[in-house]
C-alpha positions as CSV (number, residue, x, y, z in Angstrom):
1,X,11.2,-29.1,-13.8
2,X,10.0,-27.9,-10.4
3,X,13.2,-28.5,-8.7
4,X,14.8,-26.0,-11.9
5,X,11.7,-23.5,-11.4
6,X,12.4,-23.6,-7.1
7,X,16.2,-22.6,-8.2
8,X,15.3,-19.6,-10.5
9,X,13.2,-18.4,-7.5
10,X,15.7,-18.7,-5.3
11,X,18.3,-16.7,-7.2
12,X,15.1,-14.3,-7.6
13,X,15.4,-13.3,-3.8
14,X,19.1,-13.7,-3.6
15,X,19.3,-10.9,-6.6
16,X,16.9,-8.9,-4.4
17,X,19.2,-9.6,-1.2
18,X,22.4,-8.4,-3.6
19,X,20.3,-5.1,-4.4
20,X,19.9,-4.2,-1.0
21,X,23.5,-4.8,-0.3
22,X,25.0,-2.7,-2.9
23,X,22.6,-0.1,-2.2
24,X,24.0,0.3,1.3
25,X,27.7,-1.0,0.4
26,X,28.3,0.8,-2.5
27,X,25.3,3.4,-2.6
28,X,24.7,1.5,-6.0
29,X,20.6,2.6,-6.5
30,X,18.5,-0.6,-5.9
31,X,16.1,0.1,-8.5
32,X,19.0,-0.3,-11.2
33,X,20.9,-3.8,-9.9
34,X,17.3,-5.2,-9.5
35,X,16.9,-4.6,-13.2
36,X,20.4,-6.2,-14.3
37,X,19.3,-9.5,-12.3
38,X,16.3,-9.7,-14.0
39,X,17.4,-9.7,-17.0
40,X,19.9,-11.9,-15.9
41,X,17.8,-14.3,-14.3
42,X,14.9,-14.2,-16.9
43,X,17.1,-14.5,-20.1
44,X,20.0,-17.0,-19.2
45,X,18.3,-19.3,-16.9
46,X,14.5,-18.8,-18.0
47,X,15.1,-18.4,-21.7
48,X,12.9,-15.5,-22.0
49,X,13.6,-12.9,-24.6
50,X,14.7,-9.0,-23.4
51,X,11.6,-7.8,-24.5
52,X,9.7,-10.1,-22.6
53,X,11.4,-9.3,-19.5
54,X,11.3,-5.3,-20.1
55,X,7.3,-5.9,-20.3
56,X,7.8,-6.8,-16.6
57,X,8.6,-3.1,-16.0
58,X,4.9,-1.9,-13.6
59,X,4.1,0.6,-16.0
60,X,0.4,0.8,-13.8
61,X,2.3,1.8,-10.9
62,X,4.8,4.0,-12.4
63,X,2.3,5.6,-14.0
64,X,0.5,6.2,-10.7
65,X,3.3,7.1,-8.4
66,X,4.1,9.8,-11.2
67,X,0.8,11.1,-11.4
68,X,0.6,11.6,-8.2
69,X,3.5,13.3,-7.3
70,X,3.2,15.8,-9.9
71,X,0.0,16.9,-8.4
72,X,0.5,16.7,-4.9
73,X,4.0,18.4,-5.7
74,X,2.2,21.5,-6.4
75,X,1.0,21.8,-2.6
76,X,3.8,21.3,-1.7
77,X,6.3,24.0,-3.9
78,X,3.5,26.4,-3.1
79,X,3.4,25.8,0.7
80,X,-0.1,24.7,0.8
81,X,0.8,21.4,2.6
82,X,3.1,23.4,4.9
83,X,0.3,25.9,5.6
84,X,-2.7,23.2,5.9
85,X,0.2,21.5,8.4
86,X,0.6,24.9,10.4
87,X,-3.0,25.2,11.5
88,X,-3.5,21.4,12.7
89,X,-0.3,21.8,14.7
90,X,-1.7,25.0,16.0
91,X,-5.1,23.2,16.5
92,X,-3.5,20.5,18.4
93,X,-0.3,22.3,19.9
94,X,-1.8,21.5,23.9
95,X,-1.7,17.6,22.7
96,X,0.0,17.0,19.3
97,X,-0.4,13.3,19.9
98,X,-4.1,13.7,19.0
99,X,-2.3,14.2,15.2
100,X,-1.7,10.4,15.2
101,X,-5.8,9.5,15.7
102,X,-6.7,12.3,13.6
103,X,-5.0,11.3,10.5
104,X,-6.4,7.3,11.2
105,X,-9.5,8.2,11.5
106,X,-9.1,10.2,8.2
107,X,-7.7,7.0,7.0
108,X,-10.7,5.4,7.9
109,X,-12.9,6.9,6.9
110,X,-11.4,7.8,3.2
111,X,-11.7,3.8,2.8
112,X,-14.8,3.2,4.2
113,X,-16.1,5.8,1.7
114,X,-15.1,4.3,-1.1
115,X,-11.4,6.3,-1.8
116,X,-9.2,3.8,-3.6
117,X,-6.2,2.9,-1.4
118,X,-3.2,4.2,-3.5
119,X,-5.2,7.5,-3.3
120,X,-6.3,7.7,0.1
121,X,-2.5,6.8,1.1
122,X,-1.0,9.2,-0.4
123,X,-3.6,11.7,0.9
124,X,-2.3,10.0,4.1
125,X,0.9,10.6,3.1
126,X,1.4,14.1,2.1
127,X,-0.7,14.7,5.4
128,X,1.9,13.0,7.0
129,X,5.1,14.4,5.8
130,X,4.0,18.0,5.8
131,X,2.1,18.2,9.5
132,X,3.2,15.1,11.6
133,X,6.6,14.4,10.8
134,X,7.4,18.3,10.9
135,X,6.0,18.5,14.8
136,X,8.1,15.4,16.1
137,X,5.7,12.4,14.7
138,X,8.4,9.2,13.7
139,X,7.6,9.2,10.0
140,X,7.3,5.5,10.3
141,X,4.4,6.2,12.6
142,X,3.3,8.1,9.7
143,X,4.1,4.7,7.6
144,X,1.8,2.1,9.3
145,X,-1.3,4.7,9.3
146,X,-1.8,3.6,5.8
147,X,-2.9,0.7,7.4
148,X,-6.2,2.9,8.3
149,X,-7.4,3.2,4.7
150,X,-6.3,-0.2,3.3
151,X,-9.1,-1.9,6.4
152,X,-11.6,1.0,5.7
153,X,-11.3,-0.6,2.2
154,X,-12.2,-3.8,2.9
155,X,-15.5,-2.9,4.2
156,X,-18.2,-4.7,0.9
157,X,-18.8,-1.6,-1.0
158,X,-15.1,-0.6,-0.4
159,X,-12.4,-0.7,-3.6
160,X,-10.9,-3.8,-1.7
161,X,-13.5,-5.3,0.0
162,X,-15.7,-5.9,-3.5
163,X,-12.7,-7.7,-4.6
164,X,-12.7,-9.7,-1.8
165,X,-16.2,-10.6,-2.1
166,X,-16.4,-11.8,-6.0
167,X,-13.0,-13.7,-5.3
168,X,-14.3,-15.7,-1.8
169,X,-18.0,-16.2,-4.4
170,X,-15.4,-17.3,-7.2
171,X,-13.6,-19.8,-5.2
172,X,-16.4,-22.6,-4.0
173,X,-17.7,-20.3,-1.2
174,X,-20.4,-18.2,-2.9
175,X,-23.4,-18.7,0.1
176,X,-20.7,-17.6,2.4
177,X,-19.2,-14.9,0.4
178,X,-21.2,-11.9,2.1
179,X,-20.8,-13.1,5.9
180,X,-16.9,-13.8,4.9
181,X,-16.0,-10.5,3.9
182,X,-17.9,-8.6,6.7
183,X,-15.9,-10.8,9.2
184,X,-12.5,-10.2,7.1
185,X,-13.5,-6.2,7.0
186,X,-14.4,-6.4,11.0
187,X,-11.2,-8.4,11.9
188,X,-8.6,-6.7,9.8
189,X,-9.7,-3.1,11.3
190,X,-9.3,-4.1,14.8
191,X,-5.8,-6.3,14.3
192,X,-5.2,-2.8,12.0
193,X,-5.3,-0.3,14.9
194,X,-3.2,-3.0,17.3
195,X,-0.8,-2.8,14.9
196,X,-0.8,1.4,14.5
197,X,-0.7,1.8,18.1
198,X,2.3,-1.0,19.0
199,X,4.1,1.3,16.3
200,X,2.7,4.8,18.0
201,X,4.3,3.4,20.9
202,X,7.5,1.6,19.3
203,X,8.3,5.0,18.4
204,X,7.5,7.4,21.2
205,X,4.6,9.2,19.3
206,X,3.5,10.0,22.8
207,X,6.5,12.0,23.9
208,X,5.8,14.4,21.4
209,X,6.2,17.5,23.0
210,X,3.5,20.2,23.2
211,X,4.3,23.5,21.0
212,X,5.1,26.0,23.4
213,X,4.8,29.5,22.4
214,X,3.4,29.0,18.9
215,X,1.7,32.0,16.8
216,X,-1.3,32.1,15.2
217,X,-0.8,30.7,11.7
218,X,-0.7,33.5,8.5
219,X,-3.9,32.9,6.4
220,X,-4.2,31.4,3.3
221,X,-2.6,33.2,0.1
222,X,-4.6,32.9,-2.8
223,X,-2.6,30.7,-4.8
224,X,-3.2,28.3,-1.8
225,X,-6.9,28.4,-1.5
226,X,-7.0,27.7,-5.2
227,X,-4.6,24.6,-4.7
228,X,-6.9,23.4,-1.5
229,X,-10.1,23.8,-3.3
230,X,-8.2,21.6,-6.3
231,X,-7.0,19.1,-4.0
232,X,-10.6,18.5,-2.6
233,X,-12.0,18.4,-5.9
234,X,-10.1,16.1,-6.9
235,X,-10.5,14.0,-3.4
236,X,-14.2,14.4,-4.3
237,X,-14.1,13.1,-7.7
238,X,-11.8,9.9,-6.4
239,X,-14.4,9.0,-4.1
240,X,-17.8,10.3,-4.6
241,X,-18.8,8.7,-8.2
242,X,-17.5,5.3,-7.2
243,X,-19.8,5.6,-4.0
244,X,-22.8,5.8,-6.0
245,X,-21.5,2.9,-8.7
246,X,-21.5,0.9,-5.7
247,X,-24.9,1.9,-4.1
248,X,-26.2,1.3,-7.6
249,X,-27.2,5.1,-8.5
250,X,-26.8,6.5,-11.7
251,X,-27.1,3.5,-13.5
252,X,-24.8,3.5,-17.0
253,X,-23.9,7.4,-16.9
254,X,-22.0,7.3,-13.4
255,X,-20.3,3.7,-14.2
256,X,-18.8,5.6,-17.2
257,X,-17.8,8.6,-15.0
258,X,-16.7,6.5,-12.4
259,X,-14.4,4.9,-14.2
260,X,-13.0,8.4,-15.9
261,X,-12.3,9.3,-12.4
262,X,-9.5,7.6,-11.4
263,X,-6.8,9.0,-9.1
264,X,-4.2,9.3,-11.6
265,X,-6.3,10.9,-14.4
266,X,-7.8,13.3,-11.8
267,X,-4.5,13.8,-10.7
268,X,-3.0,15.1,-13.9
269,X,-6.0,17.1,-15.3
270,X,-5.5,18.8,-11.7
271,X,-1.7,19.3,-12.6
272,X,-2.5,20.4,-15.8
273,X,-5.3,22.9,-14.2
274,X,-2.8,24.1,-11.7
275,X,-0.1,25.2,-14.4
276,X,-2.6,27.3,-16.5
277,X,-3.6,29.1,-12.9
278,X,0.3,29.5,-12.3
279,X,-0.3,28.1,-8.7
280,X,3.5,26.8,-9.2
281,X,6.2,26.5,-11.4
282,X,5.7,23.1,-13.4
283,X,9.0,22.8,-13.9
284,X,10.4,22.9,-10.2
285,X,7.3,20.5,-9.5
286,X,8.6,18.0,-11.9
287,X,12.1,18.0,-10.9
288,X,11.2,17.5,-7.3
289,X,9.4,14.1,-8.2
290,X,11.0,10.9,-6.8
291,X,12.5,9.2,-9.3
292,X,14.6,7.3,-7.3
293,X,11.3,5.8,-5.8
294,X,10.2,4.8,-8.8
295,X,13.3,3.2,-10.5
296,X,13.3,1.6,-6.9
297,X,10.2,-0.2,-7.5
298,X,10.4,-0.5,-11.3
299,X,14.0,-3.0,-10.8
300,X,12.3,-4.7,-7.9
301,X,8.5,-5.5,-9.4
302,X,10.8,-6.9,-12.8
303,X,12.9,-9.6,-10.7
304,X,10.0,-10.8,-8.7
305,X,7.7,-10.7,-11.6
306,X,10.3,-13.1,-12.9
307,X,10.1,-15.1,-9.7
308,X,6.0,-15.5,-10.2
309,X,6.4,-16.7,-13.7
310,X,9.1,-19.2,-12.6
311,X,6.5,-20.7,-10.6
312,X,6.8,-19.1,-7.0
313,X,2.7,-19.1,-6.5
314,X,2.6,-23.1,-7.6
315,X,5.5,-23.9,-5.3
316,X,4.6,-22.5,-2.1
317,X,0.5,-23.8,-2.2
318,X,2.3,-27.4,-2.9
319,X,4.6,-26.8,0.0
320,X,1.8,-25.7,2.4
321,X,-0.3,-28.9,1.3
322,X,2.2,-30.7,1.7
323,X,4.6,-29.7,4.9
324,X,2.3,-27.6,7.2
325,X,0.5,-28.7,10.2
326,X,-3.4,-27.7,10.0
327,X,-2.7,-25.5,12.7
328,X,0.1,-23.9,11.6
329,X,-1.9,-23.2,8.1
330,X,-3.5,-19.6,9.0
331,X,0.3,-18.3,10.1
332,X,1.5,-20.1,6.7
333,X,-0.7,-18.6,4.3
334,X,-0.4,-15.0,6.1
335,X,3.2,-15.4,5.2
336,X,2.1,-16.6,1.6
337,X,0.4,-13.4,1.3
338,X,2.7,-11.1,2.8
339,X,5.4,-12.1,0.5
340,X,3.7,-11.8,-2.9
341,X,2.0,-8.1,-2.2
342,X,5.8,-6.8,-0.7
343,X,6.5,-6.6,-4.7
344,X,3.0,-5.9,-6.1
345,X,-0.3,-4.7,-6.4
346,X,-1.4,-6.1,-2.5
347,X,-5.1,-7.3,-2.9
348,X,-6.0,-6.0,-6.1
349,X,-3.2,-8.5,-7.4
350,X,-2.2,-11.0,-4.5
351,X,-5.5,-12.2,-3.2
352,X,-7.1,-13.3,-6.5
353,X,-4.0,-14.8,-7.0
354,X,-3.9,-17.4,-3.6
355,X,-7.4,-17.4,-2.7
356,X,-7.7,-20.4,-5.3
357,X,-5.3,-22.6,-2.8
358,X,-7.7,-22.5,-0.2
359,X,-11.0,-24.6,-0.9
360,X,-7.5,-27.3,-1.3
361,X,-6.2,-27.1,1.6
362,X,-9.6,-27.1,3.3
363,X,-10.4,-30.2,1.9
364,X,-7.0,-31.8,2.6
365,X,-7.2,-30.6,6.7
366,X,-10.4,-32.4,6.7
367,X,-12.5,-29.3,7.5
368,X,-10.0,-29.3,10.4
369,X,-9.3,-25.4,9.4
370,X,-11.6,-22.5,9.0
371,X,-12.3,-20.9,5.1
372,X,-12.4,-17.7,6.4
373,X,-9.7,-17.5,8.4
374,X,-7.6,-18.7,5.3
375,X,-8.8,-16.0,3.3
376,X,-8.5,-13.5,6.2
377,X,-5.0,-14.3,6.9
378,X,-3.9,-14.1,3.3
379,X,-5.8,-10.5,2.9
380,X,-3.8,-9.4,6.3
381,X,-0.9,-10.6,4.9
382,X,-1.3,-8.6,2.0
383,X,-2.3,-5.6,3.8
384,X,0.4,-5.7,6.5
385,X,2.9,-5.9,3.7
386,X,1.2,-3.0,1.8
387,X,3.9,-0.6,3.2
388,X,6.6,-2.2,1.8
389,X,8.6,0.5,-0.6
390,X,8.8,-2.2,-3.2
391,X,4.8,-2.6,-3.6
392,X,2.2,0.3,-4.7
393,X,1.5,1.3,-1.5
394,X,4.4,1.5,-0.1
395,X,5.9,3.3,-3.0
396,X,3.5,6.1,-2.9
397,X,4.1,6.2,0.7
398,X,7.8,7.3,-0.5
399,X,6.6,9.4,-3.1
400,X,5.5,11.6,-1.0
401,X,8.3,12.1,1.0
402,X,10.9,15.5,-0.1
403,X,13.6,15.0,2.4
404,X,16.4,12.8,0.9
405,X,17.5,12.7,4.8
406,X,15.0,10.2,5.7
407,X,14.7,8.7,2.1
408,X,17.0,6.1,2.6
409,X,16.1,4.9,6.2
410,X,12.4,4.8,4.7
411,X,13.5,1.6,2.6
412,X,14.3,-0.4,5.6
413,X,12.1,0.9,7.9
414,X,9.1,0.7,6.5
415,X,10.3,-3.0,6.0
416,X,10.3,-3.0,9.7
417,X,6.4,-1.9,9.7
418,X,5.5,-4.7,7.6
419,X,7.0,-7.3,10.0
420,X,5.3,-6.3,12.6
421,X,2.2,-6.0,10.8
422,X,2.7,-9.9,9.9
423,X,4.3,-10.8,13.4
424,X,1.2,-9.4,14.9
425,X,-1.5,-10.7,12.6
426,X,0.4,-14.0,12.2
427,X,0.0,-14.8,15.9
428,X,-3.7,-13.5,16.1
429,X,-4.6,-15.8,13.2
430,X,-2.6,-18.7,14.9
431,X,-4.9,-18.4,17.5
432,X,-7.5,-17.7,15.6
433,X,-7.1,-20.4,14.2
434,X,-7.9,-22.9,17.1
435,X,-11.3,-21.1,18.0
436,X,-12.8,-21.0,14.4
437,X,-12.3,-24.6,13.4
């Protein structure tokens, strides 16, 4: 049975290999074949029924890349982005590379605050596209400073890093829970801004020239002051009541508001506000959405969530207890974790998913390998892997984007960001590895 479930996942990442190569053969849209193999895949070989494969289809993260995008989108018709984007490039025109340190700190921050990370990366995002790429910036620079506010995140009273937490506590390691995810938080933000600045430099973000000659930017129109003060409303609401939740104040009343105030409701009742003060034509703002995006990820989160219910999770924890050297375990289950969150949810999904494997594998190395850096290197390996345009964040990352003449080159090179995210984490966790025994 294991050897039939092993071949189904196989032909999983084979359909995904297919989808690539008849995007780029045949211009053939990704999102579409990926959806043809899963229902191959799931109904011939796994003798599931259509319907049960359709309910595959991430509804959660369709939903949230739409939501989203229709907000943001009204910035962006009514050149609010461009104009916030004019003054930081005016701000910083004598050394535009500060743009790059300015937007991770942001990052940061917004996930050390408490700012969920879809939400803070597609803050990220839209910052990114409409000030850095415009002055020069690589956009795939722009890619791995999502990285920023996926660490800030993991911080204990962060969206992430309470996940962490409960999971380490739920998996044999509750006295050790706390001191674990402060050491996960404080390891993954330094490997995260190693990783940001090997891509700064990979791509040249220092050779961005100065702006020579630039005028003093127009002010704001009114229809953009009213979108600004709506975008930070919303940012507010995101991040504020979940703040408190977490420092325990407001007891029942801000729990309930808290979870009303999630990035994708706020974002719609902010599209919705925005059409009633005509601060852009709704239905320019809804055509410019990226539905190729989210087919993209729709076809590709259906064939591997037929992979994962063929048994991938099972088969590669028995394949690590089985194959890999103790030393060799850290780099093994970075890899783990990196594959699983390049087609989902990252750690909201992927962490509670492997963290179970690791008290085993403990106890088969003989105490020979640290817990925490177990758990650490399957959390960086769900991080690194966060930008991947098949997962959520990744996907918003995309959403975000409006020039179809970087659209395509996103797909593969933010694909490129994630491997060196892993390549990079996996050889600080190798060594790692020896010194926390």
């Amino acid at each position: 049975m294991e050897a039939v479930n092993g071949t189904i996942v196989i032909l999983c990442l084979i359909g995904v290999a297919l989808a690539i190569f008849l995007n780029y053969k045949f211009n053939l849209q990704m999102g579409a074949s990926a959806m043809v193999f899963a229902f191959i895949i799931g109904v011939l070989f796994m003798g599931l029924r259509v319907k049960n494969v359709i309910a595959m289809f991430p509804t959660s993260i369709f939903f949230q890349v739409l939501a989203l995008s229709l907000f943001f989108g009204v910035g962006v018709v009514n050149g609010t982005m461009q104009a916030i984007a004019n003054k930081m490039l005016y701000a910083t025109r004598k050394k535009p590379y500060m743009l790059f340190f300015m937007l991770m700190l942001i990052g940061f921050a917004l996930g050390i605050l408490g700012c969920v990370p879809p939400a803070a990366g597609a803050i990220l995002a839209v910052m990114g596209f409409t000030i850095a790429v415009p002055s020069g910036v690589h956009p795939l620079i722009c890619a791995s400073l999502g990285y920023s506010c996926n660490a800030g995140s993991f911080i204990r009273w962060g969206a992430s890093g309470a996940i962490i937490e409960s999971t380490i506590a739920a998996n044999e390691y509750e006295a050790e829970a706390m001191s674990f995810t402060w050491q996960i938080w404080g390891f993954s933000m330094i490997i995260s801004i190693v990783v940001m600045v090997i891509c700064f430099i990979i791509w040249k973000g220092y050779k961005v020239k100065e702006v020579v000659g630039m005028t003093k930017p127009e002010p704001f129109t009114k229809e953009q002051k009213q979108t600004l003060i709506l975008i930070l409303l919303v940012v507010f609401f995101a991040v504020i009541p979940g703040m408190l939740v977490t420092w325990k104040i407001g007891g029942a009343f801000m729990k309930t508001v808290s979870g009303f105030c999630d990035i994708q409701v706020l974002c719609l009742i902010g599209f919705c506000i925005a059409h009633f003060l005509k601060l852009a034509p709704s239905r320019e703002v809804i055509s410019k959405c990226p539905w190729n995006t989210i087919l993209l990820l729709g076809g590709i989160s259906m064939l591997m969530s037929v992979a994962v219910q063929a048994g991938a999770v099972k088969i590669l924890s028995t394949w690590l207890g089985s194959n890999v050297p103790t030393w060799l375990l850290p780099f093994f289950m970075c890899l783990v974790g990196a594959f699983l969150s390049s087609f989902s949810g990252g750690i909201t999904v992927v962490f509670p998913m492997v963290a179970p494997i690791v008290p085993a594998l403990v106890a088969a190395a003989g105490g020979g390998v640290s817990p925490m850096i177990l758990f650490l290197a399957t959390v960086l390996g769900a991080h690194f892997t966060g930008m991947s345009p098949f997962s959520t964040g990744g996907a918003v990352f995309m959403g975000m984007n409006r020039d179809e003449s970087i659209s395509k080159k996103l797909v593969t090179g933010q694909l490129i960001v994630c491997l060196i995210g892993v390549v990079v984490a996996g050889i600080i966790l190798t060594l790692m590895g020896f010194a926390f025994k």
